[in-house]
Every structure is written in C-alpha cells, then in structure tokens.
N, CA, C and O atoms as a GROMACS GRO file, in nm:
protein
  364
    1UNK      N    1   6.461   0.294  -1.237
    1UNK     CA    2   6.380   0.227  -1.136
    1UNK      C    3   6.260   0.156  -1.200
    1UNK      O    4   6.221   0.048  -1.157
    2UNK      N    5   6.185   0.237  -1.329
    2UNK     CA    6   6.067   0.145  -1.380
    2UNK      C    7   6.151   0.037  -1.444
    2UNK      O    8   6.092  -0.068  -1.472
    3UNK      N    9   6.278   0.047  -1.471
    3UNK     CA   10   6.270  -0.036  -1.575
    3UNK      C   11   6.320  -0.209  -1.471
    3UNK      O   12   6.352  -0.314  -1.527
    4UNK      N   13   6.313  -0.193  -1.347
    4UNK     CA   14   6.335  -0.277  -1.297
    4UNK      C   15   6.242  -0.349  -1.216
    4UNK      O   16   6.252  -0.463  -1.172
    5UNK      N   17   6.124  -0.245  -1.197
    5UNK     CA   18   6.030  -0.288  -1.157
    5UNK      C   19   5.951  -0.342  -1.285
    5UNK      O   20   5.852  -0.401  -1.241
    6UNK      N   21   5.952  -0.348  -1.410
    6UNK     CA   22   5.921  -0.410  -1.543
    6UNK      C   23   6.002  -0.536  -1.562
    6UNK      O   24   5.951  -0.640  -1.606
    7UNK      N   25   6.130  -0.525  -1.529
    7UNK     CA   26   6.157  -0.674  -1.527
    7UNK      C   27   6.135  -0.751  -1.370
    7UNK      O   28   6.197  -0.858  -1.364
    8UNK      N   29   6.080  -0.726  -1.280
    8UNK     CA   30   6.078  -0.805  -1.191
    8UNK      C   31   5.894  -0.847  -1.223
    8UNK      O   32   5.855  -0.961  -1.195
    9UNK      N   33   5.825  -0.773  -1.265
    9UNK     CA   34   5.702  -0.783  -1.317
    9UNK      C   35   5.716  -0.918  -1.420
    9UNK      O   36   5.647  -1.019  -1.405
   10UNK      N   37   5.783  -0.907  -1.489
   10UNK     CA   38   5.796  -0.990  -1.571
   10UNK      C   39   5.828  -1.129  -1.572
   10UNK      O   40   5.781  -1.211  -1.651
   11UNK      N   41   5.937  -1.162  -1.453
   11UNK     CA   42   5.997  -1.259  -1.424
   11UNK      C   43   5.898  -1.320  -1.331
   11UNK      O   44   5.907  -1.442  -1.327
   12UNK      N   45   5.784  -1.257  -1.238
   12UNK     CA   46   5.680  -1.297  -1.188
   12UNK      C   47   5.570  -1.387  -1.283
   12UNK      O   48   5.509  -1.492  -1.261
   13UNK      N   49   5.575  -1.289  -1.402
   13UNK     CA   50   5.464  -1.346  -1.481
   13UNK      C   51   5.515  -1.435  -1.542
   13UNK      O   52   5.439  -1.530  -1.518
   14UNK      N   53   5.638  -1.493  -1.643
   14UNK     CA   54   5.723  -1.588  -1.733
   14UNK      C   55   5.660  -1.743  -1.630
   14UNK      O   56   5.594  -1.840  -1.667
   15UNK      N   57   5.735  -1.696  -1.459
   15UNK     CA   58   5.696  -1.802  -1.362
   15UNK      C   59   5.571  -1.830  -1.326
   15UNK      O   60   5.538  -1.936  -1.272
   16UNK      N   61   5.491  -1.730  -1.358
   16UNK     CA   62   5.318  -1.790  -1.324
   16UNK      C   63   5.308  -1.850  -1.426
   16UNK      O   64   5.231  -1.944  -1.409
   17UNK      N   65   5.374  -1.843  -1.606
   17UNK     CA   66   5.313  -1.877  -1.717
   17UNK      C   67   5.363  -2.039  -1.744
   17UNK      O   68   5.289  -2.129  -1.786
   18UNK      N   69   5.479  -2.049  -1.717
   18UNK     CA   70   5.575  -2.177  -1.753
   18UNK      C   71   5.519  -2.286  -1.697
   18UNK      O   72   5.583  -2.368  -1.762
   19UNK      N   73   5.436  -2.363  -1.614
   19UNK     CA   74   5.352  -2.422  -1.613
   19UNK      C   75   5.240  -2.480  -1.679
   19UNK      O   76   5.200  -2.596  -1.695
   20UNK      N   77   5.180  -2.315  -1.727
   20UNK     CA   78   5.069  -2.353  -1.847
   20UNK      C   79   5.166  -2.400  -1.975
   20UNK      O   80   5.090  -2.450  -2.058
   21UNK      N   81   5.240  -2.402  -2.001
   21UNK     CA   82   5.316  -2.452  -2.133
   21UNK      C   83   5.286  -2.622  -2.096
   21UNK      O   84   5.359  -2.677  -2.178
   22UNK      N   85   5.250  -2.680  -2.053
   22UNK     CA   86   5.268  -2.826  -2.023
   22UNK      C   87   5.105  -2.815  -2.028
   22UNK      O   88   5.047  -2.878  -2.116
   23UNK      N   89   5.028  -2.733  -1.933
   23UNK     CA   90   4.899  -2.784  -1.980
   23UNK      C   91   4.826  -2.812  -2.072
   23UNK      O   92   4.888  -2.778  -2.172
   24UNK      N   93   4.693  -2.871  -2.113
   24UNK     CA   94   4.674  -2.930  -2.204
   24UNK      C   95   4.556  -2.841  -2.263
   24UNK      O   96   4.458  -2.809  -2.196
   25UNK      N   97   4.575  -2.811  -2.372
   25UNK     CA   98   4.435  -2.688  -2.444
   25UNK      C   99   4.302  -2.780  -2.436
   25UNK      O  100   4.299  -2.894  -2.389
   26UNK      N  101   4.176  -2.699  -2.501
   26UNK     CA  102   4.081  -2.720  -2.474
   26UNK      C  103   4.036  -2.778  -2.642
   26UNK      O  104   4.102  -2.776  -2.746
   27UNK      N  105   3.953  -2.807  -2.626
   27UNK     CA  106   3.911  -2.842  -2.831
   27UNK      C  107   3.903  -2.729  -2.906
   27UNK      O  108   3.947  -2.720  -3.020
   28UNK      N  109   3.822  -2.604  -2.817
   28UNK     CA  110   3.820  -2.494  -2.854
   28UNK      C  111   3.928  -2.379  -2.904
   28UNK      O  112   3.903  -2.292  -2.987
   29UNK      N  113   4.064  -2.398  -2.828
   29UNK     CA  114   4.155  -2.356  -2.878
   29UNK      C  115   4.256  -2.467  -3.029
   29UNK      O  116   4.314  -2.440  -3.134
   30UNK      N  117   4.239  -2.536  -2.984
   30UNK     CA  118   4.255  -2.669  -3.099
   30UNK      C  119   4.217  -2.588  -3.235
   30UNK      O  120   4.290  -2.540  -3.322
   31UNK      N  121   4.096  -2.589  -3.223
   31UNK     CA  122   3.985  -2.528  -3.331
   31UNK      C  123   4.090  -2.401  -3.409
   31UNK      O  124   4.160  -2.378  -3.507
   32UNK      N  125   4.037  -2.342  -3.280
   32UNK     CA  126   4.134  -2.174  -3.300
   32UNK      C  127   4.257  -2.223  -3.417
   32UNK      O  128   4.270  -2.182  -3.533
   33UNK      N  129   4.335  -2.318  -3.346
   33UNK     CA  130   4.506  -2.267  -3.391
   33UNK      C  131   4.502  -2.361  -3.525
   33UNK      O  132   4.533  -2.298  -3.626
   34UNK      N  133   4.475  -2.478  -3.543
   34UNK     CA  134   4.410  -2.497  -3.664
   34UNK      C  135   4.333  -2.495  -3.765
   34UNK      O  136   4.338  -2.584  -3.850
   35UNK      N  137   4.249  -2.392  -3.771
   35UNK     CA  138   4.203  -2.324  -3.857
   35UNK      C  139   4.318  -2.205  -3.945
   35UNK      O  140   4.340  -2.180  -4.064
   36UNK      N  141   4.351  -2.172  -3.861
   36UNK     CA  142   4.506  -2.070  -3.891
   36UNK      C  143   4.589  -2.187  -3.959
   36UNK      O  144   4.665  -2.129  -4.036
   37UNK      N  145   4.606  -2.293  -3.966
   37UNK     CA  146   4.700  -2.359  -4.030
   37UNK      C  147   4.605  -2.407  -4.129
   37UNK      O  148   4.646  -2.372  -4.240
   38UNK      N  149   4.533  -2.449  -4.134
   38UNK     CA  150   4.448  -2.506  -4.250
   38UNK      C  151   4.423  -2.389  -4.361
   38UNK      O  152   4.449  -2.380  -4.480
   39UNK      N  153   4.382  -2.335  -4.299
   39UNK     CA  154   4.331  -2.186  -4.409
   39UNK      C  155   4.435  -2.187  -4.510
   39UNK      O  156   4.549  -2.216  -4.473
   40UNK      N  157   4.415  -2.160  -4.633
   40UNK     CA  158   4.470  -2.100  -4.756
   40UNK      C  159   4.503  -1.991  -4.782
   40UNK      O  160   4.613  -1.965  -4.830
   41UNK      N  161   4.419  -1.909  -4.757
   41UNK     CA  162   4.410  -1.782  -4.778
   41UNK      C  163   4.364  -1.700  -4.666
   41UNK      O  164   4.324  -1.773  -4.575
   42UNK      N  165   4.351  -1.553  -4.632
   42UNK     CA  166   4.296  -1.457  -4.516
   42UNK      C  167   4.095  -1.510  -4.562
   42UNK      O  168   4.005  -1.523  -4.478
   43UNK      N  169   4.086  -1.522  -4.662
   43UNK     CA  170   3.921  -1.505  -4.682
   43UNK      C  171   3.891  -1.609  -4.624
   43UNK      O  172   3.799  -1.601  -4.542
   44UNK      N  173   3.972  -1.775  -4.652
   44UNK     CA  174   3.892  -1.854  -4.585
   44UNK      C  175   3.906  -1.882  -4.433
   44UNK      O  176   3.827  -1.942  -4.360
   45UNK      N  177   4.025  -1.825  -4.403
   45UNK     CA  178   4.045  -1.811  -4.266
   45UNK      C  179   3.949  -1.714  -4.178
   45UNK      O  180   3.920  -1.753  -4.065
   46UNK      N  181   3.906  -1.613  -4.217
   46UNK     CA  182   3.771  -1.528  -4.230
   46UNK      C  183   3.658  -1.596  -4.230
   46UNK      O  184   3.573  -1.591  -4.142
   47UNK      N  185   3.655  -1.666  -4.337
   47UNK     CA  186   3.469  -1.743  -4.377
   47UNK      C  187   3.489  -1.911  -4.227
   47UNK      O  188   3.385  -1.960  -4.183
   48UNK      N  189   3.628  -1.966  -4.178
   48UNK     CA  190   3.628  -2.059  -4.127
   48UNK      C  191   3.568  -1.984  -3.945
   48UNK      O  192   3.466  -2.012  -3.882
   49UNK      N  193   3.650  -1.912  -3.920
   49UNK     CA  194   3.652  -1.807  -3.765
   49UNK      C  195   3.456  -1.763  -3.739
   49UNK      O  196   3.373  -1.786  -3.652
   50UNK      N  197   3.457  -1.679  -3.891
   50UNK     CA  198   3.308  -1.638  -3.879
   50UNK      C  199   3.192  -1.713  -3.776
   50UNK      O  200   3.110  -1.644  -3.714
   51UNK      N  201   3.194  -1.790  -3.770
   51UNK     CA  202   3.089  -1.905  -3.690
   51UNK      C  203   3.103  -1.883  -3.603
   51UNK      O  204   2.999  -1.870  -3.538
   52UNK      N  205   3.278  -1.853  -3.503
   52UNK     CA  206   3.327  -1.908  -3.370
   52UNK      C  207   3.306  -1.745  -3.312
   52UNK      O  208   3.316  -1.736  -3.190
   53UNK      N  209   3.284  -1.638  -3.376
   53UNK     CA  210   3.270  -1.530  -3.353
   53UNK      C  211   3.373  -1.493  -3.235
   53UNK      O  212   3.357  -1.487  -3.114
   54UNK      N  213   3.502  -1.465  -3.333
   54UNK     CA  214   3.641  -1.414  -3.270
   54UNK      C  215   3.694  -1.326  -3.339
   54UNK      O  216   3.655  -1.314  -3.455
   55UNK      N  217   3.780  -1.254  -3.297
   55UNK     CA  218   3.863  -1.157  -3.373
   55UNK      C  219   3.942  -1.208  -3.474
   55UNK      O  220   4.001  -1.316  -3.470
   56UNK      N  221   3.941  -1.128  -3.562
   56UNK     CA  222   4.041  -1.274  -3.696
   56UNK      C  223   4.187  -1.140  -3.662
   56UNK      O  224   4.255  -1.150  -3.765
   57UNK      N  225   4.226  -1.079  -3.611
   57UNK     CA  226   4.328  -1.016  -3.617
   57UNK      C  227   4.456  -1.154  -3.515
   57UNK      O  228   4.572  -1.164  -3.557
   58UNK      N  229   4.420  -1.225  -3.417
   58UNK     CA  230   4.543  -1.309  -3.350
   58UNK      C  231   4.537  -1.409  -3.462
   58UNK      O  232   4.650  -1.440  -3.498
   59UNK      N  233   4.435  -1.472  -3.534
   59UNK     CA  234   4.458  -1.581  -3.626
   59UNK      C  235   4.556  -1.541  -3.729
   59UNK      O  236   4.661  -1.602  -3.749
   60UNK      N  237   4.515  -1.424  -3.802
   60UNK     CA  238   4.590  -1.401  -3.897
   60UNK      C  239   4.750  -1.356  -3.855
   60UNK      O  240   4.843  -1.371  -3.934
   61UNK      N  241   4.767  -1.303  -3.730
   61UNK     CA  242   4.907  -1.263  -3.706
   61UNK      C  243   4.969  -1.408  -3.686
   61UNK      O  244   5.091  -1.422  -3.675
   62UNK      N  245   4.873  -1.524  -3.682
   62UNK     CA  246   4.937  -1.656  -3.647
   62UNK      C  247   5.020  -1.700  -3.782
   62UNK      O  248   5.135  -1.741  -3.795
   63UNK      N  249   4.910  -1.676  -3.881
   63UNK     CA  250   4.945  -1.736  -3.992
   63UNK      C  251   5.024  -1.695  -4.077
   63UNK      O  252   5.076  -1.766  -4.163
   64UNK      N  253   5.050  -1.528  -4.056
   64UNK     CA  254   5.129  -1.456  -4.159
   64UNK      C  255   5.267  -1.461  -4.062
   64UNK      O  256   5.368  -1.441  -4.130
   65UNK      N  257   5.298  -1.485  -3.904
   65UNK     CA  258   5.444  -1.427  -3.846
   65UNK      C  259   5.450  -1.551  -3.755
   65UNK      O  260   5.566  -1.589  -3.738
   66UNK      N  261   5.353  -1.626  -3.691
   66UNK     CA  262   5.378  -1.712  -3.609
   66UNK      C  263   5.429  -1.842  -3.658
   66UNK      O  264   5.525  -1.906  -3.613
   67UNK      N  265   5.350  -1.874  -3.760
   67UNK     CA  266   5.352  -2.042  -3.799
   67UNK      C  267   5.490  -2.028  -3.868
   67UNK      O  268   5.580  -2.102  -3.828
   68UNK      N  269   5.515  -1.934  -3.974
   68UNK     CA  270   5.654  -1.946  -4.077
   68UNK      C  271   5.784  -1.930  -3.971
   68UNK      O  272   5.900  -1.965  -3.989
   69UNK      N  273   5.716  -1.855  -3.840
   69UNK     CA  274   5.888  -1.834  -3.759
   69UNK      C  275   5.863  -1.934  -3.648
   69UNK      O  276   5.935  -1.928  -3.549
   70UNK      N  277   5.801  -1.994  -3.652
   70UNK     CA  278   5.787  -2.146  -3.508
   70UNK      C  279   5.758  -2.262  -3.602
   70UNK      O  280   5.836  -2.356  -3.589
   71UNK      N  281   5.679  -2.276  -3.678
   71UNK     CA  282   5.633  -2.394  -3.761
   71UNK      C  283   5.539  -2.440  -3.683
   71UNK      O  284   5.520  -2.353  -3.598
   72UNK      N  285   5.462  -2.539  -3.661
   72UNK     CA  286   5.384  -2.641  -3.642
   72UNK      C  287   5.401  -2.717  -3.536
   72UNK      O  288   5.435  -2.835  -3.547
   73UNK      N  289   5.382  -2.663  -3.427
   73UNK     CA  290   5.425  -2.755  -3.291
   73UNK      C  291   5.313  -2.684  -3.168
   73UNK      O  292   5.237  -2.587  -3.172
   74UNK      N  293   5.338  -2.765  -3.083
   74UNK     CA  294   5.274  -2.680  -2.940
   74UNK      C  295   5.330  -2.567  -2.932
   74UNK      O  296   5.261  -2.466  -2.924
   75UNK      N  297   5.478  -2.561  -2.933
   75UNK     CA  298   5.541  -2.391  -2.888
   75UNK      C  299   5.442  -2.305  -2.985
   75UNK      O  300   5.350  -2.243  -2.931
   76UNK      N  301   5.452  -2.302  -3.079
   76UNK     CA  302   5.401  -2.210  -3.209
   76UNK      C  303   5.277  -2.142  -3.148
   76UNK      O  304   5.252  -2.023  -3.129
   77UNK      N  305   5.174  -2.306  -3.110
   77UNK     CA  306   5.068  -2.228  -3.032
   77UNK      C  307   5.034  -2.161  -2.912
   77UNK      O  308   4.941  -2.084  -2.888
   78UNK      N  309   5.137  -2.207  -2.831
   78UNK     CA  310   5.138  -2.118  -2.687
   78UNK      C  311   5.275  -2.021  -2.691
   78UNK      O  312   5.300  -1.982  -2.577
   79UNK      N  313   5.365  -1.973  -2.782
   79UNK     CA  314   5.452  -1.888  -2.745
   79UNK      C  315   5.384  -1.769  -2.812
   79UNK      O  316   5.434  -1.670  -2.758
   80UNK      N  317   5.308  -1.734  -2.889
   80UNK     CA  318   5.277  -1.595  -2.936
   80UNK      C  319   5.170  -1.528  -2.776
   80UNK      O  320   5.135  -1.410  -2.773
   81UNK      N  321   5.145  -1.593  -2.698
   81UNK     CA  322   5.062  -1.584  -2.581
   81UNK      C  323   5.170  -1.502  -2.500
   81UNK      O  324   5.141  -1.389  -2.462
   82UNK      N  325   5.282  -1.554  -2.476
   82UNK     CA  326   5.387  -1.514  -2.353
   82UNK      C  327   5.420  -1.387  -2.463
   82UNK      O  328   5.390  -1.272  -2.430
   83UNK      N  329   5.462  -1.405  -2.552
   83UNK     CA  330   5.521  -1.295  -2.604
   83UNK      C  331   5.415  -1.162  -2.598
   83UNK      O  332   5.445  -1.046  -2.569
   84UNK      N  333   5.304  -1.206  -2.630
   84UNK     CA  334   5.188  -1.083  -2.626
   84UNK      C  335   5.162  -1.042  -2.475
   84UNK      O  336   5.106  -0.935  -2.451
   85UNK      N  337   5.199  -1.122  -2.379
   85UNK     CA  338   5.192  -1.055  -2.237
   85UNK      C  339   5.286  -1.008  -2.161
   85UNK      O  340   5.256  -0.975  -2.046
   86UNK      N  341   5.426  -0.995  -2.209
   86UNK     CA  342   5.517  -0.960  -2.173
   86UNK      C  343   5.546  -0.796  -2.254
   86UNK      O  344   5.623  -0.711  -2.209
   87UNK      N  345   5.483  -0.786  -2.351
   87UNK     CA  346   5.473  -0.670  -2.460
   87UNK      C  347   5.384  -0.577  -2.391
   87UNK      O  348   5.403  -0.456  -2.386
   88UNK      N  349   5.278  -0.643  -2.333
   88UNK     CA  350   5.201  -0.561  -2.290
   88UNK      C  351   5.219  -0.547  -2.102
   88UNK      O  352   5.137  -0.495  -2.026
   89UNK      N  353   5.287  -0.581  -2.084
   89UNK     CA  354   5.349  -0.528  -1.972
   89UNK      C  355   5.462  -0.483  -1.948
   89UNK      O  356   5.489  -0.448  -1.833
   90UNK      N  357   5.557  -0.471  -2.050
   90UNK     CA  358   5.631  -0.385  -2.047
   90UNK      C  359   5.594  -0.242  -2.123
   90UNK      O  360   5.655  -0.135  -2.130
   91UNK      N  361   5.510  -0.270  -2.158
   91UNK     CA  362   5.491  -0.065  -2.211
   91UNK      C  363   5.430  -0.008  -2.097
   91UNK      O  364   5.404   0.112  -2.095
   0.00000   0.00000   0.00000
C-alpha cells in the first residue's frame, strides 16, 4: 500500500515538475551550473562558490556524476533536481 501511495506521490510531483523543464533559469543559477563546468579542479570550484556562499556538496556531485553522465546541456542542469526529489520522496 506505501509503495503505491509513493508512486502516486510521485507521478503528482514528475507532473508539477515537467513544466519547469521549459522554464527559463535565473543568472544566478547560470552562475551555479557553470562554475561546476568551468572549474578544473574541487579547489577551484571551492575558491569560485566561496563568494556565492552555497554548499559546494550539489556542485561537486555535478561535476564528478552529473556532467560526465548528461554532458553539457539544459537536461544536465535541471535533471539532477527531479532525480534528487523523487529520491527524497520515495524514502
């Protein structure tokens, strides 16, 4: 029974989300997801974030699992989002 009330949860949220896939980011997230691609290394990706005072743990999961398994596109930057809210609503 949870596990169906987890997927009907889910199929609610995919449909509230699939919309925002077309919307258009802000400069601020811009910033965000390219810095993760620019960076060289974790330090300068670290010394670049430092300023914007954010967690460097979503940048770096961008750069070490997101970018090499999506590459360089809009999906890349808005699918680690759906995937992280569907994870956390199904546990």
């Amino acid at each position: 029974m949870h596990f169906v009330i987890g997927i009907i949860f889910s199929a609610i949220l995919v449909a509230q989300y699939l919309p925002l896939l077309v919307a258009p980011y802000g400069q601020a997230q811009y910033l965000y997801f390219f810095s993760a691609i620019e960076a060289k290394s974790f330090k300068d990706l670290q010394y670049w974030l430092s300023g914007q005072m954010v967690p460097l743990l979503e940048p770096a999961l961008r750069k070490a699992l997101w970018l090499p398994l999506l590459g360089i596109s809009e999906r890349a930057m808005r699918m680690p989002l759906l995937v992280y809210g569907l994870v956390l609503f199904s546990v």
